[in-house]
Structure formats: structure tokens, C-alpha cells
VOGU-3710 file (C-alpha; in Angstrom, 3 decimals, decimal comma):
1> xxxxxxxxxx> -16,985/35,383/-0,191  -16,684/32,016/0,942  -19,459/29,141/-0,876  -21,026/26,000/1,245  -22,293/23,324/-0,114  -24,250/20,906/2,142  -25,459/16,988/1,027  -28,318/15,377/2,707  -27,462/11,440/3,003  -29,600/9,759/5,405
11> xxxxxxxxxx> -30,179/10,947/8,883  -26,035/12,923/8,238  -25,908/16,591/7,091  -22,600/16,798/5,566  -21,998/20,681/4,932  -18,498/21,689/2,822  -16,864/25,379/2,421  -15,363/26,060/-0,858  -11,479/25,260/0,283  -12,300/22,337/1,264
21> xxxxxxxxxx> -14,133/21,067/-2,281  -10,809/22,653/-3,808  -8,880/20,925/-1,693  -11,141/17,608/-2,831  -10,397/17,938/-6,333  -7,057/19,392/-6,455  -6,337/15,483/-4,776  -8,875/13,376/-6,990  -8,119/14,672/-10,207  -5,504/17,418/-11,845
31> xxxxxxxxxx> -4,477/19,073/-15,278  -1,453/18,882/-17,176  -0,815/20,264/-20,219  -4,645/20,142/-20,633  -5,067/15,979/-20,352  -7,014/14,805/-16,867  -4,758/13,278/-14,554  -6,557/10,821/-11,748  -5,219/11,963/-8,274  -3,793/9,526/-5,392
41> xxxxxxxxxx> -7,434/9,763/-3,765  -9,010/8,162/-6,991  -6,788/5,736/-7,454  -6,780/4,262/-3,550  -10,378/4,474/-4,133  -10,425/2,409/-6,735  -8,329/-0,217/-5,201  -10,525/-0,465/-2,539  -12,875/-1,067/-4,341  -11,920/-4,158/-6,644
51> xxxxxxxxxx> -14,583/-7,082/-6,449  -17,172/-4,568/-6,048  -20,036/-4,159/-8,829  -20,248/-1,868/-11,885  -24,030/-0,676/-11,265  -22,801/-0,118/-6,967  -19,077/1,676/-8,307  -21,292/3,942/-10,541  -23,852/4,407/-7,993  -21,805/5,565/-4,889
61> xxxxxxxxxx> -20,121/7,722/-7,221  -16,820/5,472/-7,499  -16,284/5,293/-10,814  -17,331/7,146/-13,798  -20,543/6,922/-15,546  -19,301/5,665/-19,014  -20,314/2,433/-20,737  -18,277/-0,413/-20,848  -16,619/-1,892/-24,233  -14,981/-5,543/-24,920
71> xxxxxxxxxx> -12,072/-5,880/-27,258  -13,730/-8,414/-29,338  -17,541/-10,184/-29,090  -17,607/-13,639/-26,721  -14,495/-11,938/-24,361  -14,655/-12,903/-20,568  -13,608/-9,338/-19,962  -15,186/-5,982/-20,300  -13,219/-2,478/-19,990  -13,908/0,984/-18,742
81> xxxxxxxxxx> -11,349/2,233/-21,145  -9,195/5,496/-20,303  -11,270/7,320/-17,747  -7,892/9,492/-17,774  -4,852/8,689/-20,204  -2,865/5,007/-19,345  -5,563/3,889/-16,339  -8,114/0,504/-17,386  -10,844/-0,877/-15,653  -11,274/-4,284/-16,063
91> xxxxxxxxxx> -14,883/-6,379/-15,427  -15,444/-9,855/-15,289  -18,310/-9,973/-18,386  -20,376/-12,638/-17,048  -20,911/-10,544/-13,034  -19,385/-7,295/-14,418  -17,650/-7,650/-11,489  -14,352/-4,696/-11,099  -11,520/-7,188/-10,856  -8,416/-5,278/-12,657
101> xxxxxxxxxx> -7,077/-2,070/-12,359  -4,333/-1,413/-15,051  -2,148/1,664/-15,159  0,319/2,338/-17,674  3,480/3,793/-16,684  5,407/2,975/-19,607  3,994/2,457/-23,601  5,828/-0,140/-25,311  3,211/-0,786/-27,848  2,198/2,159/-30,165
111> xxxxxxxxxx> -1,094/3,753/-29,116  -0,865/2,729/-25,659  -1,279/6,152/-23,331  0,474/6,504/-20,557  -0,306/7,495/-17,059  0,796/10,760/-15,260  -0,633/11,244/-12,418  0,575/10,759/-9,006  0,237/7,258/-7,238  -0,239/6,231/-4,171
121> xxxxxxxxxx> 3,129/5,270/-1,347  5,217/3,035/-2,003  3,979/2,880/-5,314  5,122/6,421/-6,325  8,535/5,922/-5,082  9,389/2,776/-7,181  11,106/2,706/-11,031  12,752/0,015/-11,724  12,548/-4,275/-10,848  15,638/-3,475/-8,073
131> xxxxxxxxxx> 13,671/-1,003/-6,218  10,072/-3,122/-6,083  12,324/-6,221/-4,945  14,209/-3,332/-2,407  10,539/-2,456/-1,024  8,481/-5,632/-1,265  11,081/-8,755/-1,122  11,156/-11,794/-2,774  7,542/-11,944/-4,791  4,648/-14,636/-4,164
141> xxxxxxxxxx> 4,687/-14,980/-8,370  7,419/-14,233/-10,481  8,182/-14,390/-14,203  11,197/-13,743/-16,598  11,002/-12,234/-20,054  7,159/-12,874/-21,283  7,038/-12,538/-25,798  3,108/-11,570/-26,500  1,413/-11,191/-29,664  2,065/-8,421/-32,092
151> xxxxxxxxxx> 6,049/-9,234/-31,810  5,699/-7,983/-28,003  8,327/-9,121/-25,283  8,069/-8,042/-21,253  10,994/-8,168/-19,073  8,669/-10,440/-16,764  6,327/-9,394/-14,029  6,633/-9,577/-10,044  2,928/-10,137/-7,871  2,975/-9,243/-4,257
161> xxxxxxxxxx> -0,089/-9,655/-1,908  -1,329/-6,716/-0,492  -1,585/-5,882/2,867  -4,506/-8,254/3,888  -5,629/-6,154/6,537  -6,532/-3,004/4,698  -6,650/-4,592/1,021  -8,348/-7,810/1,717  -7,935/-10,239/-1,699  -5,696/-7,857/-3,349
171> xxxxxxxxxx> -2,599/-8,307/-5,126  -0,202/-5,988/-7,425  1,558/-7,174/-10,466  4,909/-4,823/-11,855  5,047/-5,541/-15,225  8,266/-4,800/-16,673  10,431/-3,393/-19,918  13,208/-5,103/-21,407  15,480/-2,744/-19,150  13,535/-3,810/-16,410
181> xxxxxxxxxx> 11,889/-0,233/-15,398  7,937/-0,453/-13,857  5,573/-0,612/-17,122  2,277/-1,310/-16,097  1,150/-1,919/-13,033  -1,707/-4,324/-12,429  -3,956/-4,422/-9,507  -6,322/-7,177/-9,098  -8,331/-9,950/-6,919  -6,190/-12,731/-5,179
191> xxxxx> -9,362/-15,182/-5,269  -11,445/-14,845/-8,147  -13,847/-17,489/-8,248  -13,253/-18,387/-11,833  -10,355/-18,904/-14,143
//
């Protein structure tokens, strides 16, 4: 027995069988060994959405309706903090405007999660610092080993604009391990209007 659903929005009757919501879900979100993953669909979505408001991602149903947390009182940054294991949200505290997308493929710092989901092309297809230089070229921004606090060193970082046509604004940072495999990467706003 199949099961419609239909959604009134405006003057458009949008009516959906029960494959195709399957088929909606099995690509936003999936299981694995009982953790959420985020699906490719959610995470383009997100990307497209960078520079957009908090209150507008929650109400169109973009992001997730959780609060948002800062590290410490007085930061310029606020976080939507593991809507699925090794993905932040980053806001801009004084617009609480989404500027930052981080997703963790690799945890080099103890209770760091990491991500397991599936990512978008190219970005699933790429490990390592070779194979991001392979795909992309020669980086707009690029930076050798990085030491942070807590005793914690980066094998660098590479930033590439994205395609300006479909991702106005938007850039990509690879962070990297010592050995030079992907570790985070690090969407985010080309022109941010502050520092």
C-alpha cells in the first residue's frame, strides 16, 4: 500500500509517494553502526547556504533546530556543535550569520569526532595533499606545518575558491596531518565583512 504525503506552500501543491520520501532520506541522512551520518544532499545544502541567517537556515528547514553554544563568553564565534559526529557550524556572534562549515575527517586531538558520511564530488574522491593539488592546482592560500595550542601541529592547509558561478563567495580550506592526509575540511565565506 503505497503512502502520499502532500505540502501546501503558497499557490504549489507539492504531493510525495512513499519511495520517493525514502529515497529523500536515504540521501540526507544515514545510519551506521547506530551514529547519524549527514548525507551528500545535507551537506551541499549547507554549503549553499553559508552567509545565510540562523533564524532563515532554521526556518526553511536548513539546518537543525538546536541552540547555539560559544566556547568561552566574549567569543566572535558561535557553534551549532555536532548536528551528526565530526560536522560544525560556525556563526559570526555579533549577525549570527552561518559563515563556517567544519567537517572532520581525521581526529588528531582527543575528543574530536570524526565524520563518516559521504561527501559531495570531488570532495569524496580526495585523501591526501597530492591528490587536492592533482584536482584543484596550485592553491589561492597556502600554508606549511601550523603548531596550535594544546602541543598541536598541522601539516598546513591549502584554500581554493569555489566555483563562483554556483558557490558565489565560497572557498574550501584542506587542513592537513603531519603525513599530509585531508583532516578537516573547512568551508567558508571569501568576503566576510569583518576580520
Amino acid at each position: 500500500m503505497a503512502i502520499s504525503y502532500s505540502i501546501m506552500q503558497a499557490s504549489h501543491d507539492f504531493s510525495f509517494d512513499q519511495e520517493q520520501i525514502l529515497l529523500f532520506l536515504r540521501q540526507t541522512i544515514s545510519i551506521k553502526k547506530g551514529v547519524i551520518l549527514m548525507g551528500v544532499v545535507t551537506i551541499e545544502r549547507w554549503i549553499k547556504h553559508l552567509g545565510w541567517l540562523y533564524e532563515d537556515l532554521i526556518s526553511h528547514g536548513i539546518i537543525p533546530d538546536l541552540p547555539l553554544t560559544e566556547l568561552y563568553n566574549g567569543r566572535d564565534w558561535l557553534s551549532l556543535k555536532k548536528p551528526a559526529d565530526g560536522l560544525e557550524l560556525s556563526f559570526w556572534a555579533e549577525t549570527r550569520r552561518f559563515e563556517r562549515l567544519f567537517i572532520t575527517l581525521r581526529s588528531t586531538v582527543e575528543g574530536t569526532t570524526e565524520y563518516k558520511g559521504e561527501l559531495p564530488k570531488p570532495f569524496a574522491l580526495l585523501a591526501s595533499k597530492s591528490e587536492v593539488r592533482a584536482a584543484f592546482g596550485m592553491p589561492m592560500e597556502s600554508q606549511g606545518l601550523t603548531k596550535l595550542p594544546l602541543d598541536t601541529v598541522l601539516g598546513g592547509f591549502d584554500t581554493y575558491s569555489l566555483d563562483q558561478i554556483n558557490f558565489p563567495n565560497l572557498k574550501v580550506s584542506f587542513q592537513y596531518t603531519l603525513s599530509m592526509q585531508i583532516k578537516t575540511l573547512v568551508f567558508s565565506l571569501i568576503n566576510r565583512g569583518h576580520p
